[in-house]
N, C-alpha and C positions, 0 to 999 in steps of 0.2 A: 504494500500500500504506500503509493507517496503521501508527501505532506499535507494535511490539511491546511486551506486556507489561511486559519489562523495562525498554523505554524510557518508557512509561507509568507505571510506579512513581516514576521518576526526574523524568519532567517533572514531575507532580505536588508533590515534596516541593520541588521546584526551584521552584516557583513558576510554570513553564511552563504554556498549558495543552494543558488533553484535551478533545477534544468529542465528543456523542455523541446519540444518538437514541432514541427508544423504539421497539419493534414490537412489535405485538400479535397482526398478520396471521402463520398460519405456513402460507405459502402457498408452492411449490416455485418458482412464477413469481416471486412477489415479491423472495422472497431471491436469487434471481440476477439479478431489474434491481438490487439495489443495491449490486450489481459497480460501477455509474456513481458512487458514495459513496465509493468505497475512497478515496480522495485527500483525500474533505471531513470524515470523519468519522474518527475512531482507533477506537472501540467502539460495538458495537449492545450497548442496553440491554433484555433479555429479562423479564418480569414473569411469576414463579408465584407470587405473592401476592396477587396480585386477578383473574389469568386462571387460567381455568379450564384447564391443558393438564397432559398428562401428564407420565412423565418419559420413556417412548420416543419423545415428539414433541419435547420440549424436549432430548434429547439429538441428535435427528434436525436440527434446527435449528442449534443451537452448532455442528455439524459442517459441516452447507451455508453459514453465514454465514463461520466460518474459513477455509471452501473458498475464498469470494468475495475471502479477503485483510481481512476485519473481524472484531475480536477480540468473542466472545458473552460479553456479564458478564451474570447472571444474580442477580436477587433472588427469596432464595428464600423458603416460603412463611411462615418464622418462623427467630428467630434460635436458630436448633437447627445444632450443629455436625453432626448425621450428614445433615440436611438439605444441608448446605455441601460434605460428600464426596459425597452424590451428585449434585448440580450438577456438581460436578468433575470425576467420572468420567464424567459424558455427554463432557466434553468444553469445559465453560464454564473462562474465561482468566478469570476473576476471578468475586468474590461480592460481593452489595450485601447488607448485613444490615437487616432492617425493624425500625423499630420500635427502635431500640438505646436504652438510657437505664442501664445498669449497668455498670461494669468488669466483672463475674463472666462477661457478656454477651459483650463484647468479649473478654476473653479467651479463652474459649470457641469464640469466632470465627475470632481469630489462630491458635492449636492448630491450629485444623480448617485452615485454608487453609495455614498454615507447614510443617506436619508431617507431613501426611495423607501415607503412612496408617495412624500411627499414632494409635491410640485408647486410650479408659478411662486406667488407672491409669498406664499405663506414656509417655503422650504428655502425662497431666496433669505427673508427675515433671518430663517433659524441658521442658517451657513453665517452671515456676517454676524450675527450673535446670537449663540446656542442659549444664553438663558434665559432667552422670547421662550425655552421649548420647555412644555409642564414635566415633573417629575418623573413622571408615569412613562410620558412619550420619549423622552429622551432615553430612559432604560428600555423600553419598546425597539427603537431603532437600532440602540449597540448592539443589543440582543440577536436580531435580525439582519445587521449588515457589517458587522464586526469582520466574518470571515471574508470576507469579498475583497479582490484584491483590483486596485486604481493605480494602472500602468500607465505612462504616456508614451507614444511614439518620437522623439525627436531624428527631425530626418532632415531638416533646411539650416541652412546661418544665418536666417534671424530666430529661428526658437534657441540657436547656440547662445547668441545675441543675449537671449531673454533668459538664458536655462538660470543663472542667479536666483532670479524672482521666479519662475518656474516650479524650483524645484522646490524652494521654501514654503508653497501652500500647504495648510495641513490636510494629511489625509492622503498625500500621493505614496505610493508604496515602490513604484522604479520606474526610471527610464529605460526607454526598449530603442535603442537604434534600428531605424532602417536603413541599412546600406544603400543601395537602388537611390532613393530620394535623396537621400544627403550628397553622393555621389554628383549625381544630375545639379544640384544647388550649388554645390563647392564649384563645378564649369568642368568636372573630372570625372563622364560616365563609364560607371563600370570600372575606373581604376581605381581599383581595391588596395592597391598596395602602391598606391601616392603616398612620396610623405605626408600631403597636405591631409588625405582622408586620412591617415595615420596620428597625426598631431588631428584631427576632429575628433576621433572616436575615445582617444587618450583624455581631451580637455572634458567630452563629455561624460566619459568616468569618475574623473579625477573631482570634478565640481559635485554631482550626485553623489559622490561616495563619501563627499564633505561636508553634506548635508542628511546623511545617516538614512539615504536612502539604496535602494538598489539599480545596478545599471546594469546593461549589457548590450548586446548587440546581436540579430538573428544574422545569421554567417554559414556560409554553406561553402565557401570555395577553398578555404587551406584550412586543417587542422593545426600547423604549426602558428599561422598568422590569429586564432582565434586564439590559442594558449595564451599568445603573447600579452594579449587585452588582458586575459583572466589574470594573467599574472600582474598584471598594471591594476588590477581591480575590481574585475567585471566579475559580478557574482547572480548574475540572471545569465543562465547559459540556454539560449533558443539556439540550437543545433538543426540545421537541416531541413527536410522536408521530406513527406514522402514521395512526392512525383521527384524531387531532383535526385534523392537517392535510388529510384528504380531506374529512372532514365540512364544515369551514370554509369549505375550496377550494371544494368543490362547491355547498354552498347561495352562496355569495358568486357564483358566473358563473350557475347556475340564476335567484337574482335577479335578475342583470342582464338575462340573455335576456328573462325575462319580463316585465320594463320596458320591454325594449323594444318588444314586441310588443303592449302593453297588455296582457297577459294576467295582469295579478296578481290572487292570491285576495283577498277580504275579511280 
C-alpha cells in the first residue's frame, strides 16, 4: 500500500519523498495489473489537460486505481477551482494545477481543494480569514479535506518570476515541473539538458524546498539527468509514463529482434 494522503502531504513538506507515474491508458485491465505498483509507487498521476477523457471515465478511474490501494491525483484541464471540485468529487486524492504562474491562481486552488465544498462569496470570506468559519464547520472541513493533496504545475518564467509568492500561500503541498512548457517559455524546446533549463529546474527546487514544501519534476528522458535534481532536492518523483515507456520498450526489443534476424528496414 503506498502512502496515504495524509502521509503524503507530510512527506513532502518533510523533505521525504513521493513517487509516482503517469497513465494515460484507462483500461479496466491495466489499472488492476498495477495492483503489482502499490508498494513502488504512492500516486498515479491522471492527465485531463492534454487527454482527451471524460469526467465519468476519469471518475471511473480515480475509483478503480484507489480500489488497487494507489492514491488518483489528477490534473485538471485548467486552473479553475470548480474544475478542482469536480476532480474531487469523482473521487481524485489530490489536484495538480496547470499552468500556475499567479497567487490569485493558487489561491483559488487552495479554496477549492481546502474547503470544498464551499464556494463563491462565502469560501472566498473563509480562505482570507478562516475565523469568519463557525467551530463546527471548520473541524467539518479539516476532517474532510485534510488528506487531499494541492500541487501546482510551474512550467513558464513568469510563474518562476512569481514562484516566491507562489509558493508561500498556505495550503500548497508541491510544485510539479512541466518540462515540455517550461522548455517552450525559456525559447529552448525540448532541450532538456540546456544549462539554462538546468539552472530553471534547480532554482525551482531550491526556492520550494525553502519554503518547506515539495518539488519535483515529471521526467521521462534520462534516468541519470532526473537523479541529478533528486539529488539537488527534488523529492516528488513523477517518473515516466505508461504510453512513453511501452513505446520505448517496445520499439527498443522490436529493434533488436530485427537485428537479429537481419531483417531491418532501410
Amino acid at each position: 500500500m503506498g502512502l496515504s494522503g495524509r502521509d503524503m502531504r507530510e512527506a513532502l513538506r518533510e523533505g521525504r519523498r513521493v513517487y509516482a507515474t503517469a497513465m494515460t491508458a484507462y483500461s479496466a485491465f491495466w489499472m488492476t495489473s498495477m495492483r503489482a505498483f502499490h508498494d513502488m509507487i504512492d500516486f498515479v498521476f491522471l492527465d485531463v489537460e492534454h487527454v482527451a477523457e471524460d469526467r465519468r471515465t476519469l471518475s471511473w478511474a480515480c475509483q478503480a486505481y484507489a480500489a488497487a490501494g494507489i492514491a488518483p491525483v489528477v490534473r485538471i484541464p485548467e486552473p479553475d477551482p470548480y474544475e478542482a471540485c469536480k476532480a474531487l468529487d469523482g473521487g481524485a486524492e489530490g489536484i495538480i494545477v496547470p499552468y500556475t504562474e499567479t497567487v490569485d491562481q493558487v489561491r483559488r486552488a487552495v479554496t477549492a481543494v481546502r474547503l470544498q465544498p464551499l464556494k463563491g462569496a462565502r469560501a472566498e470570506q473563509a480562505s482570507e480569514d478562516p475565523s469568519t468559519m463557525e467551530p463546527a464547520l471548520r473541524e467539518y472541513l479539516s476532517k474532510r479535506n485534510d488528506h487531499r493533496l494541492c500541487i501546482l504545475n510551474i512550467e513558464s518564467v513568469p510563474a518562476i518570476e512569481n514562484l516566491e509568492k507562489i509558493v508561500a500561500v498556505p495550503g500548497v503541498d508541491a510544485v510539479l515541473i512541466g518540462p515540455h512548457d517550461l522548455s517552450c517559455s525559456l525559447g529552448i524546446p525540448e532541450q532538456y539538458d540546456h544549462p539554462r533549463f538546468d539552472e530553471a529546474v534547480r532554482t525551482i527546487i531550491r526556492i520550494a524546498r525553502q519554503h518547506h514544501i515539495g518539488a519535483g519534476i515529471h521526467f521521462w528522458q534520462s534516468l541519470e539527468q532526473e537523479l541529478d535534481w533528486i539529488k539537488a532536492g527534488a523529492n516528488l518523483v513523477v517518473h515516466s509514463s505508461d504510453l512513453y515507456t511501452v513505446r520505448t520498450g517496445l520499439r527498443k526489443e522490436i529493434q533488436q529482434l530485427r537485428a537479429s534476424l537481419g531483417d531491418m528496414r532501410a
